[in-house]
C-alpha positions as CSV (number, residue, x, y, z in Angstrom):
1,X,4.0,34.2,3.8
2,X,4.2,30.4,4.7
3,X,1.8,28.0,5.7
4,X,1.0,27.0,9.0
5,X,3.3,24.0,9.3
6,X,6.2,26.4,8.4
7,X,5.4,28.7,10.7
8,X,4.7,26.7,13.7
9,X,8.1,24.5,12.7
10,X,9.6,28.3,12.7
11,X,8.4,29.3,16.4
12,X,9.5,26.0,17.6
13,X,13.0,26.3,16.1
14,X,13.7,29.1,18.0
15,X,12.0,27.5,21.8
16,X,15.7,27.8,22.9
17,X,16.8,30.7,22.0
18,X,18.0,33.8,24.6
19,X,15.2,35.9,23.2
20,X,12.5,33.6,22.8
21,X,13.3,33.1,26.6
22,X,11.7,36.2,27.6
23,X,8.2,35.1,26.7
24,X,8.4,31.6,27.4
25,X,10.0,31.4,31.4
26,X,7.3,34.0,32.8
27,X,4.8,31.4,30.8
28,X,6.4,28.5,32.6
29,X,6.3,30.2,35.9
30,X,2.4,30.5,35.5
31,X,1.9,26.5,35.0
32,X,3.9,26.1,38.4
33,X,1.5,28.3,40.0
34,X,-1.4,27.4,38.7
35,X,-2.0,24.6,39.8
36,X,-6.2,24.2,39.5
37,X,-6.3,25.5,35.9
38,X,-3.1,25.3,33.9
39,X,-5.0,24.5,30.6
40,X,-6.8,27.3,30.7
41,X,-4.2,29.4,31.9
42,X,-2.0,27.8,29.2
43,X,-4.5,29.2,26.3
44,X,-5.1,32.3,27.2
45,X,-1.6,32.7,27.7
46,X,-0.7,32.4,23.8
47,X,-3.3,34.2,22.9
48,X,-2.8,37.4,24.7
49,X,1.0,37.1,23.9
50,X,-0.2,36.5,19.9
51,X,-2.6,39.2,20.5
52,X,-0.5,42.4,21.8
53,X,2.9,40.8,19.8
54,X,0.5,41.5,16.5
55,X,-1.3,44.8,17.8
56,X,2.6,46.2,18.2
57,X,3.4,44.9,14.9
58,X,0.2,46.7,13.2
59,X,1.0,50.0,15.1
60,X,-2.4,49.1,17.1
61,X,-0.4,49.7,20.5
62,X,2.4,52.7,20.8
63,X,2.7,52.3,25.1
64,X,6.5,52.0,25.3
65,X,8.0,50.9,28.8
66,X,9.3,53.3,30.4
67,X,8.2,55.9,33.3
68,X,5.7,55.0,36.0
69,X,4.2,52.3,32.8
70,X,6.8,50.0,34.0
71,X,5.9,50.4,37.6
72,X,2.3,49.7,36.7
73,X,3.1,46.8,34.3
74,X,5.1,44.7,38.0
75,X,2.4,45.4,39.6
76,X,0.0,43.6,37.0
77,X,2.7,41.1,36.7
78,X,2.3,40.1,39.9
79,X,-1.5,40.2,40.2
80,X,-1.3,37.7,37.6
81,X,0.6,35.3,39.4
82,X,-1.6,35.8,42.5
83,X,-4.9,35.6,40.4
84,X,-3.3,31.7,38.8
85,X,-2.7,31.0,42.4
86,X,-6.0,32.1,43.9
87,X,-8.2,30.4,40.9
88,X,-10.3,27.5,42.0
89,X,-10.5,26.1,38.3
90,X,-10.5,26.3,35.0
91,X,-14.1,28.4,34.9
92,X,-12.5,30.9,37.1
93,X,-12.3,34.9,36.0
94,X,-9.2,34.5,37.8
95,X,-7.9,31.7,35.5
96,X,-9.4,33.6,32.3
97,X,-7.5,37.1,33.6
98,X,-4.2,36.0,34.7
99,X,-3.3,33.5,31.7
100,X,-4.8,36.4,29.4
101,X,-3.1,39.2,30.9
102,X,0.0,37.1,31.8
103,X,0.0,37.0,28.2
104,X,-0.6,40.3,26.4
105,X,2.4,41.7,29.1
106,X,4.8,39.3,27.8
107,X,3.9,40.0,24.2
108,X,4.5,43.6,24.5
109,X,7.7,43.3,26.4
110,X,8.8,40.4,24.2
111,X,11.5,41.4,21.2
112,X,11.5,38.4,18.8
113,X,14.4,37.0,16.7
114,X,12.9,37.9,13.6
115,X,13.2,34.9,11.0
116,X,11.8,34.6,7.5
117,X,8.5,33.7,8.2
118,X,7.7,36.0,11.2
119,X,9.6,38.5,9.5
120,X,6.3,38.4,6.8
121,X,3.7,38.1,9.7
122,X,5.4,41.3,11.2
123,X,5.9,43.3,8.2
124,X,2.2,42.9,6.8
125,X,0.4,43.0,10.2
126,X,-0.6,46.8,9.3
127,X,-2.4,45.8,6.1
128,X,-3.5,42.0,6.4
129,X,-4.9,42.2,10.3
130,X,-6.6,38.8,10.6
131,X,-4.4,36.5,8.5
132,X,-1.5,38.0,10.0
133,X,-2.7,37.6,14.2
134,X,-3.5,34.2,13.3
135,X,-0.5,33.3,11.9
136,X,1.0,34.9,15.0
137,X,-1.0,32.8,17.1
138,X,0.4,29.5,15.0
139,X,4.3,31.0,15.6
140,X,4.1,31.0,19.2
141,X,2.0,28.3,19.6
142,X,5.5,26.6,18.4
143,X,7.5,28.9,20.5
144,X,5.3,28.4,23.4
145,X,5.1,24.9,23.2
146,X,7.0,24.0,26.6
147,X,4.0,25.9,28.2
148,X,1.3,24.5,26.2
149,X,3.0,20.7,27.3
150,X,3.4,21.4,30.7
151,X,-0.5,22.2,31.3
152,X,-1.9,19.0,28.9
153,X,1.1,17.1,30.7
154,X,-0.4,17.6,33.9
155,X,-3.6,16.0,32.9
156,X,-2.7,13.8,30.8
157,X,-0.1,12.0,33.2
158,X,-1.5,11.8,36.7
159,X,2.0,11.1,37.8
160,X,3.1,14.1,36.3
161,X,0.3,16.5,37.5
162,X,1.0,14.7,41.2
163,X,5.0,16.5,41.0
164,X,3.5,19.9,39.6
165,X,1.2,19.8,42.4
166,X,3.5,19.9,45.1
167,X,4.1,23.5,47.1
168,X,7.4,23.4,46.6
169,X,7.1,23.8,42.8
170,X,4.6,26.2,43.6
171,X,6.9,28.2,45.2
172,X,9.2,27.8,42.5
173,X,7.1,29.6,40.0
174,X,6.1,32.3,42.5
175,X,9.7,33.2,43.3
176,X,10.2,33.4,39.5
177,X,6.8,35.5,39.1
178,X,8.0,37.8,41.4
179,X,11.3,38.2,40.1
180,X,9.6,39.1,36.8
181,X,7.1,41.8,38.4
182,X,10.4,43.7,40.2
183,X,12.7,43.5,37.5
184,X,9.8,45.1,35.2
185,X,8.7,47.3,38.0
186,X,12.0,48.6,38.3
187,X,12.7,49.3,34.6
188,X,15.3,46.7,34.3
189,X,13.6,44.6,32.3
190,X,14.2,46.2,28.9
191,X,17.5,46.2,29.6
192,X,17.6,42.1,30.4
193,X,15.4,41.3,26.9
194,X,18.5,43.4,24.7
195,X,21.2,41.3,26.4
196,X,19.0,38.3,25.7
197,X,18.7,39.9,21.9
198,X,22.2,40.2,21.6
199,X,22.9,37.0,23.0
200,X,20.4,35.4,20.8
201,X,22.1,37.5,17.5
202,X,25.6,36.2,18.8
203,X,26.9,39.7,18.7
C-alpha cells in the first residue's frame, strides 16, 4: 500500500475523470447551497463519502440500489440539500447532517476507477479496517479537492465568498441537488454512474 502522499497524488489524478464525477458534482452542488457553513459541510462531506466507500469495500454495507431503496435514498438526497440550505452556521445539526449524509449517499452510489493504490485500500479493507478507511479518507480528500477549495475559498477570499453568496448560485446548486435526488429516486442513477464508468475506462 502507498503512503499518504501517493495516495492523495492518486485521488487527485483522477479529479477529472467521468467517474470520479459522480461523487464530486453532488459535493459541489452542496458548497453552492450552503452558503452559512460550507467548511463544515465540506468535511463531513469527505468523510461520510470515505466512510460508506470503505464500509462497502470491507463487506460492512450489502444495501444495493434498487427497489423502493432508491426512492428512499432521493428523498434523503434532497433533505440534504434543504438541511445545507436551512443551516444557520457551521454549529448547526443541520450543517453536521447534510455534509455527513450528503456524503455517506455519494459514497455508496459512487463506482471508482480503481488505480494501483486504491486498488490496495479496496482489496484489504476486509482485513486492515482502520489503516485502510484512513487511507480512504486521504484518496478522496485528493479527489474531493474542488469541494474542499471551494468552502476554504469562500473564507479565505471575501471576494470570492461575496459571488458564492449570491441567490443565483444558490439556485444553481439547488437545481443540481434536485436533479440528483430524482434521477436516484427514479432509479436512473445506476444507470448514469456505468456510462460515466465506461466513459471513464474509454470503452
Amino acid at each position: 500500500m502507498g503512503t499518504l502522499i501517493d495516495t492523495f497524488i492518486e485521488g487527485l489524478r483522477v479529479v477529472t475523470w467521468a467517474c470520479t464525477l459522480t461523487v464530486l458534482v453532488p459535493g459541489l452542488a452542496l458548497m453552492l447551497v450552503a452558503r452559512r457553513c460550507r467548511a463544515t459541510v465540506a468535511a463531513y462531506y469527505v468523510v461520510g463519502a470515505a466512510f460508506l466507500a470503505w464500509a462497502q469495500a470491507a463487506g460492512h454495507w450489502r444495501m444495493a440500489p434498487r427497489g423502493v431503496v432508491v426512492v428512499v435514498a432521493g428523498l434523503v438526497a434532497a433533505s440534504t440539500y434543504a438541511a445545507a440550505w436551512k443551516a444557520p452556521g457551521h454549529a448547526s445539526p443541520f450543517a453536521t447532517g447534510a455534509g455527513l449524509v450528503g456524503g455517506a449517499l455519494a459514497g455508496w452510489m459512487w463506482r471508482p476507477c480503481v488505480g494501483e493504490h486504491l486498488g490496495d485500500i479496496l482489496n484489504d479493507a476486509a482485513t486492515d479496517g482502520p489503516r485502510t478507511l484512513g487511507m480512504l479518507f486521504v484518496y478522496l480528500l485528493g479527489a474531493l479537492l474542488p469541494v474542499v477549495l471551494l468552502a476554504v475559498a469562500a473564507y479565505a477570499l471575501p471576494v470570492i465568498g461575496r459571488a458564492l453568496d449570491r441567490t443565483p448560485l444558490a439556485v444553481a446548486g439547488a437545481v443540481i441537488g434536485a436533479a440528483y435526488a430524482i434521477t436516484l429516486a427514479v432509479g436512473q442513477y445506476d444507470n448514469l454512474i456505468g456510462e460515466m464508468y465506461r466513459i471513464s475506462s474509454g470503452y
